[in-house]
N, C-alpha and C positions, 0 to 999 in steps of 0.2 A: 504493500500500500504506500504511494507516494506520500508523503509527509510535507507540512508546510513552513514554505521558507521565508513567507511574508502574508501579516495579518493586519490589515486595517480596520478599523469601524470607530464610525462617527467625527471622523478627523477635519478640524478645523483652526484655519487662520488666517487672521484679516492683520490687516497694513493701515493702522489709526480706522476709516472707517469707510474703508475698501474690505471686502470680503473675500478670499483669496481662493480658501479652499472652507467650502460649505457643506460638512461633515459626510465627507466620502468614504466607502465601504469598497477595501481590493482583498484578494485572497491571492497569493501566488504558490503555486507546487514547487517543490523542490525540482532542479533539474530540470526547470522549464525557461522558455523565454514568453514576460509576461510585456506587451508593450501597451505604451500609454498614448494614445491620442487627444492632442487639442488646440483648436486656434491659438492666435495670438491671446497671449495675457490669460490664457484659461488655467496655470496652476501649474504645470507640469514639471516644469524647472522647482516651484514650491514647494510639490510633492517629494521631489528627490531630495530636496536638503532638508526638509523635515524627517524625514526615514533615514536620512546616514547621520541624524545626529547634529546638523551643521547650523540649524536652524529650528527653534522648540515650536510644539504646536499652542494653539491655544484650548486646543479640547480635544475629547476623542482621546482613542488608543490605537497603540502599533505595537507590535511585534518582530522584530527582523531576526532571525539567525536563534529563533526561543529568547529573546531577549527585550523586555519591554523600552521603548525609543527616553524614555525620562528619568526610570532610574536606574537604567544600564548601559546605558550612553558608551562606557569604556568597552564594555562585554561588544557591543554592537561594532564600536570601531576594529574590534578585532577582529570579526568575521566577516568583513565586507572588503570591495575594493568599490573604487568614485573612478571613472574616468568624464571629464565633465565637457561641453560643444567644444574648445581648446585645450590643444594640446598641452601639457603644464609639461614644458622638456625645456633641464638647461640650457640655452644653445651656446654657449659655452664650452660646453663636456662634451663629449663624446657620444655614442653612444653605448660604450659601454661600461664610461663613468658613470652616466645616469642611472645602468641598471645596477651597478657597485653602490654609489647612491642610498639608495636605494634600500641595499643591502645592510649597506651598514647604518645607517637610522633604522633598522627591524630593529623588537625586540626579541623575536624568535631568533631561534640559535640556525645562522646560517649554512647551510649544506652545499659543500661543495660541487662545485660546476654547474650551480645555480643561473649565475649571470651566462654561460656559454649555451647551457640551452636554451633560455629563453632567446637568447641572439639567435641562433639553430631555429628554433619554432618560427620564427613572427622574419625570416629568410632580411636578417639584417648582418651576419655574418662578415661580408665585403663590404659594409658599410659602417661597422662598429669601430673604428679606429679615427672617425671624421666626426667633428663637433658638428652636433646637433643642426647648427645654422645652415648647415648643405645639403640634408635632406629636404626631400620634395614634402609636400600635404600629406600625402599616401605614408609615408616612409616616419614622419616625426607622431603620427596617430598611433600606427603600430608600436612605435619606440614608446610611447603614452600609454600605451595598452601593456603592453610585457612591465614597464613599469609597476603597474598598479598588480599584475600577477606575482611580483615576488615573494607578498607575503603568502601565496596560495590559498587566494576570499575562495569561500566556496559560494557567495551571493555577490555579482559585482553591476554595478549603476553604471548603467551608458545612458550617459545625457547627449542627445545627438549626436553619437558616435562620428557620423561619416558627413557631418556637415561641412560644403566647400570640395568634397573630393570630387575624382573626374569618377565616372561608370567604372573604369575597371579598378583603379585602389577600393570601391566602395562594396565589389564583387569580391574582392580579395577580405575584405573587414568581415564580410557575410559567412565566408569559409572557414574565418577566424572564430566568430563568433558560436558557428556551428559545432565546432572540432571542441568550441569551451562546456558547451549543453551536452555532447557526447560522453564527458567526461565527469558528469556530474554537479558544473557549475551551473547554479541559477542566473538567469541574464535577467534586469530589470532594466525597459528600455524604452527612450522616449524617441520620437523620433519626430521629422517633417517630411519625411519620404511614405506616403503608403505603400508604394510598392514593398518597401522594407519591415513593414511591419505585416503584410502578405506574406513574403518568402520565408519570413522568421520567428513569427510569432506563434506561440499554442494559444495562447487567449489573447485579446484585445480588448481595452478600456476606453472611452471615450467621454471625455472630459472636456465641458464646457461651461462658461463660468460659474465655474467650483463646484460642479456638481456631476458625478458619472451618469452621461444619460443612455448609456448601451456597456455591457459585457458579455464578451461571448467569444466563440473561436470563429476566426477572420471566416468561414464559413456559414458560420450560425447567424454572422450581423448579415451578412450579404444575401441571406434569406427572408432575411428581415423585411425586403425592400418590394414593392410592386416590381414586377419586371422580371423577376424570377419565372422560369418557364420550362415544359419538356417539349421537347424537340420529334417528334415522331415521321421516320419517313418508311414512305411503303412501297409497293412493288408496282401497283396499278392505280389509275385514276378512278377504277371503280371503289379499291379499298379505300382511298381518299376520302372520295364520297361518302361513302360508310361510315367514319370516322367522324367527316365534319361533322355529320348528323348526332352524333354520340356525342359531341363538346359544343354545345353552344356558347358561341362567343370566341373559339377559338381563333385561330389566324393559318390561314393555309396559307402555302406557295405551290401553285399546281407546275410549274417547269420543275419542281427540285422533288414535287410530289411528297410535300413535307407539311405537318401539323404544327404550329407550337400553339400548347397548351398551356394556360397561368400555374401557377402550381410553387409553393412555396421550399420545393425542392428536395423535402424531407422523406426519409425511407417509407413511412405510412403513406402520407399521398400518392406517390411515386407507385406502391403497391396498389391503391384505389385506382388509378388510373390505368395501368396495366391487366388490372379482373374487369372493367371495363369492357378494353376491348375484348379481352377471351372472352366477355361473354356471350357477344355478337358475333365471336367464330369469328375475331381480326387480329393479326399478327403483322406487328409494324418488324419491316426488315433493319431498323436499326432505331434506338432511341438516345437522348442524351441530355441532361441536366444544364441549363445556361443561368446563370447568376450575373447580378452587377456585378461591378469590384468596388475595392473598398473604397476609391475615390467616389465612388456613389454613394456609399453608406456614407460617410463623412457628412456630405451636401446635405442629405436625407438627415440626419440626427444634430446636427447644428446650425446649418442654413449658411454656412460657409465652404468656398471651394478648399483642395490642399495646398492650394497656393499660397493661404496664410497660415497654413500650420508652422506654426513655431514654439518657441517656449513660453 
């Protein structure tokens, strides 16, 4: 049974008499990536420094790591890593000063050839003997990231990880990120990319001013949404016929000899739809499930595009 790595309920805080975060409720599994969606100014960035500690709530309770956020604050710092929208890398050092660094402000007792693999994992190898200032965006995020692994968090905070990067450093973050969930790290992740919280997330949150108005897995919201539909094509323009007659309101395409049916996508409907046709003695030669994506669920639960998603 998966165990949890992060428990919120009723959490809130306001900025004099700005209301920030309006007693929010997250649960995250261990060993998962839990991502947080929300326009501009909706909290996100709040949520993260409230949960590492960095910043107290005004009400409400958390959990991080079995450890309550106000009077374990030390316990909590211990089991996390922060990497925050910038890279926090000397550019000074090296990079494998930074991860020495690093090292030696731990309080755990460090293990040798600590600093050479993380250099080896995060492929900065060729590049660790050059101060920090000469790496590209791609190259000083990762150096940011192995950073924050030295104490080995088993729960670590990406706040906008891959903000500023080009397509492929931000492909390369994703593979990083992946390889951390496989090994049993929790990822708590905020992000302004959907596509990214798509490819990487098990559940999504959706935070808008200060209050979660959707949780669910990037799946579950995007059913959420009208527009969801089955797809039904068949062999004959008379099976068509047959068809349309059995879904009123449905939408054919008589060149592609195709049905789409509304349908909120889920394995029960999906079965209702199916005994359906067998019962009229119709067998569609192929079917398939169409959903918005998450940049429509976004629009749909906020009423803003992801073009202002930020912190």
């Amino acid at each position: 049974m998966t165990s949890s790595a992060i428990e919120v309920s009723g959490l809130r805080k306001a900025f004099k008499d700005k209301v920030v975060l309006d007693g929010i409720d997250l649960s995250v599994q261990a060993g998962t990536v839990f991502s947080l969606l929300g326009p501009n100014g909706a909290g996100k960035t709040t949520t993260v420094n409230v949960l590492t500690t960095l910043m107290s709530a005004d009400g409400g309770t958390a959990r991080v790591a079995g450890h309550d956020i106000a009077t374990g604050a030390r316990a909590v710092r211990a089991a996390i890593g922060v990497t925050g929208q910038f890279a926090a890398v000397d550019e000074l050092l090296t990079g494998r000063e930074n991860l020495q660094l690093m090292v030696d402000l731990g309080r755990a007792p460090s293990r040798a050839g600590r600093v050479d693999a993380l250099l080896e994992r995060f492929d900065l190898v060729e590049a660790a003997g050059k101060p920090a200032s000469t790496y590209s965006g791609g190259m000083r995020r990762k150096l940011d990231l192995a950073m924050t692994l030295v104490g080995n968090p088993r729960i670590i905070f990406l706040d906008e990880p891959t903000t500023g990067l080009d397509p492929r450093s931000r492909r390369t973050m994703w593979s990083i990120i992946r390889d951390l969930v496989a090994d049993g790290v929790t990822i708590f992740l905020t992000t302004q990319y959907l596509e990214e919280a798509d490819q990487l997330a098990d559940r999504v949150a959706v935070l808008d001013q200060g209050r979660i108005v959707a949780q669910g897995t990037p799946d579950e919201l995007k059913r959420q949404l009208p527009g969801t539909h089955v797809r039904f094509r068949f062999t004959s323009m008379a099976e068509l016929d047959a068809a349309t007659q059995l879904f009123p309101g449905a939408t054919r395409d008589d060149d592609a000899l195709a049905l789409r049916v509304a349908s909120d996508g889920g394995t029960q409907s999906l079965r209702a739809l199916l005994d359906r046709l067998d019962s009229a003695a119709l067998s569609a030669e192929e079917f398939s499930v169409h959903t918005p994506d998450l940049d429509d669920v976004f629009l749909a639960l906020t009423g803003h595009s992801s073009e202002v998603v930020a912190k």
